[in-house]
GULUMGU-126837 format. One record per residue (C-alpha): residue in three letters; y, x, z. Coordinates in steps of 0.001 Angstrom, whole numbers, plus 500000, padded with zeros to 6 digits. Each point is the difference from the previous one (the first is absolute). Layout:
N
alaYXZ/...
//
This chain:
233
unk500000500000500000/unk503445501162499001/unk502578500142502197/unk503875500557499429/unk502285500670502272/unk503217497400500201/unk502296503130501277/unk498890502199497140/unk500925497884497583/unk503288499034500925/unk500930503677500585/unk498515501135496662/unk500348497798497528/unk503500500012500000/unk499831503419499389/unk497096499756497539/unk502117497780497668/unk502928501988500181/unk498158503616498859/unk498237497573496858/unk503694498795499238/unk501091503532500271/unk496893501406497743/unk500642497412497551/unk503872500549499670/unk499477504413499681/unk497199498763497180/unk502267497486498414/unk503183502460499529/unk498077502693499061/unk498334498270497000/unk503011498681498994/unk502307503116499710/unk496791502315498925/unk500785498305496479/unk503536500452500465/unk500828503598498365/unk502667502390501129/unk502850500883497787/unk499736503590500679/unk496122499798498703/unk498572501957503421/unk496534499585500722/unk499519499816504374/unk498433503634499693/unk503065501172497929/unk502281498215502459/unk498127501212503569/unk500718503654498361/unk503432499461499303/unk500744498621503437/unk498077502671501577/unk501656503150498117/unk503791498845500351/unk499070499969503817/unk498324503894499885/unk496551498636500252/unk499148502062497147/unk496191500996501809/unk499316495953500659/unk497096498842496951/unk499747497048498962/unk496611498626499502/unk498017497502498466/unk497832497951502575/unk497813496646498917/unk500611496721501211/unk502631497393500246/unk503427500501501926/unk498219502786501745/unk502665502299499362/unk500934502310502931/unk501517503280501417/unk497735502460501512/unk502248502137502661/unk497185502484500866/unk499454501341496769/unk503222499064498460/unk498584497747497234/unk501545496550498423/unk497016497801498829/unk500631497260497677/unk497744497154498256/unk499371499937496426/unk502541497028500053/unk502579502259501306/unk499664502969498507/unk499377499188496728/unk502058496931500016/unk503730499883498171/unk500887497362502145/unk502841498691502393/unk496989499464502786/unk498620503419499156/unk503424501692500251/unk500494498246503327/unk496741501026501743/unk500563503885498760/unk502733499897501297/unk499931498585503426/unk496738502593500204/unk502106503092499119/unk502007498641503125/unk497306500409502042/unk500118503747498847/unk504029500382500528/unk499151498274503648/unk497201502970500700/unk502499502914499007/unk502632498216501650/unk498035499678503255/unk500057496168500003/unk499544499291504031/unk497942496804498767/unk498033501752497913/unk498992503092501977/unk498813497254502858/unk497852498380497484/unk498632502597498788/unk498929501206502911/unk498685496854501562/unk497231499492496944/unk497603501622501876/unk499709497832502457/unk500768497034498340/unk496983501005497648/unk498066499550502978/unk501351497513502032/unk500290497262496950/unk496387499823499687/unk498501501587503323/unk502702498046501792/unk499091496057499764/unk495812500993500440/unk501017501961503096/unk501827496825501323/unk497550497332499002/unk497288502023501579/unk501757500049503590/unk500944496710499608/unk496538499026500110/unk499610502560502030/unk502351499538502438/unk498030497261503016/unk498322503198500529/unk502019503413499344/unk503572498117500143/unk502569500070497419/unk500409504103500014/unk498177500498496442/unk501694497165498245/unk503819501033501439/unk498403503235498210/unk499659498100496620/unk502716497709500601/unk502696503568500267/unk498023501573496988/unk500713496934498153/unk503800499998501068/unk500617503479498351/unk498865498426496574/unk502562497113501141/unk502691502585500631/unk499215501860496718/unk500706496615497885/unk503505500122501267/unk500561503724499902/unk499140499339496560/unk502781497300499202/unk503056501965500352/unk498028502834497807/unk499719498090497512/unk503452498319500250/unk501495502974499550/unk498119501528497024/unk500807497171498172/unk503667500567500966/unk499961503740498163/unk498142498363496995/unk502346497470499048/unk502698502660500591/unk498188503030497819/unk499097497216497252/unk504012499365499740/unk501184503294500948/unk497390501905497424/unk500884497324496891/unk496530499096499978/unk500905496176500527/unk503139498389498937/unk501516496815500533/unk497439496920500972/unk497253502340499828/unk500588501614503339/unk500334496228501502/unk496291498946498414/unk498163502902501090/unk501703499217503374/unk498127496934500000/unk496855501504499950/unk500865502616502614/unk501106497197502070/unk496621498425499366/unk498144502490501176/unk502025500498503517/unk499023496631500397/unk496250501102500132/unk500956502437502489/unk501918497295502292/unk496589498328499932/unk497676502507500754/unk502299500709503067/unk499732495911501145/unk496768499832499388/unk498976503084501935/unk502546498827502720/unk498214496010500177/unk496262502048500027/unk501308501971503107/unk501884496725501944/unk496235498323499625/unk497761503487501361/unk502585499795502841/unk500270496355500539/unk496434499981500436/unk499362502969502323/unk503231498444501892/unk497469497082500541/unk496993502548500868/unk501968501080502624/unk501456496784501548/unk496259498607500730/unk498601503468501642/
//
């Protein structure tokens, strides 16, 4: 027999809908200005390597890496990745992604605050995002005869991914911030273009927002119940 909990589902579907709303917007824009072309004719590799030399990242590669929107910046080994629709792509949705991931290069150099904690909380969040909720369910069920130690355990491993999801959000504010400026600044967008690839960098913070709320409604219900754990021992 199935059994679902009233309290989870008013904490996380809310938060459930919003993250599908958010995927389907970040899909949405990007299809739609992928088949809008740039006037300046710049492919998204062409365009990460023009942001990244006028800044002096001359030893930053760009690189080709397979699936969809998984483009990325790699601060240990100094590498920007992006997806065949990126970095092949003459597109306004193409330019904007390069760009805003050549931002995440300028924020390394520049020693980004935001960035550097990131960065340096991925192990654990590597860990604690996975290892984190099985930790807590176990001493949850656990608990009538160990008490609530192990699943506080799983319940603060589980709060570092929660922290990293907002670490994340002014990361990624601000890289988009230095790619709508180097796309004017470089003449690699002009006019309306730079507002349409906005939209899809705008799109994608959205996906970021929700990540963040839904991480934050997943860690209100782990505490919510070991708050009622503790209440009846």
């Amino acid at each position: 027999m199935f059994y679902f909990d009233p309290l989870f589902l008013i904490i996380s579907i809310p938060a459930l809908i919003f993250g599908l709303w958010a995927q389907f917007k970040v899909q949405r824009a990007f299809k739609k200005y992928s088949q809008v072309r740039t006037s300046s004719g710049m492919t998204g590799a062409q365009v990460a390597r023009r942001v990244l030399d006028f800044n002096g990242l001359h030893h930053v590669q760009v690189e080709l890496v397979q699936g969809f929107l998984s483009d990325h910046y790699d601060p240990r080994h100094k590498v920007l990745r992006l997806s065949p629709d990126v970095y092949n792509d003459n597109s306004l949705a193409a330019a904007g992604v390069a760009a805003h991931e050549a931002g995440h290069a300028i924020q390394d150099r520049q020693g980004y605050l935001a960035l550097r904690v990131r960065t340096s909380m991925v192990p654990t969040v590597q860990i604690g995002s996975w290892l984190g909720p099985i930790i807590f369910m176990v001493g949850l069920f656990t608990a009538s005869l160990f008490g609530p130690g192990l699943a506080w355990i799983g319940l603060l491993l589980f709060a570092a991914t929660t922290l990293f999801t907002w670490v994340t959000l002014p990361v990624e504010f601000d890289a988009s911030k230095r790619a709508k400026q180097a796309l004017v600044a470089q003449g690699i967008l002009r006019g309306d273009e730079i507002t349409y690839a906005g939209k899809v960098l705008d799109a994608a913070a959205l996906t970021y927002v929700a990540a963040a709320v839904q991480a934050v409604s997943t860690l209100l219900y782990y505490a919510l119940l070991l708050g009622g754990i503790s209440r009846d021992e």
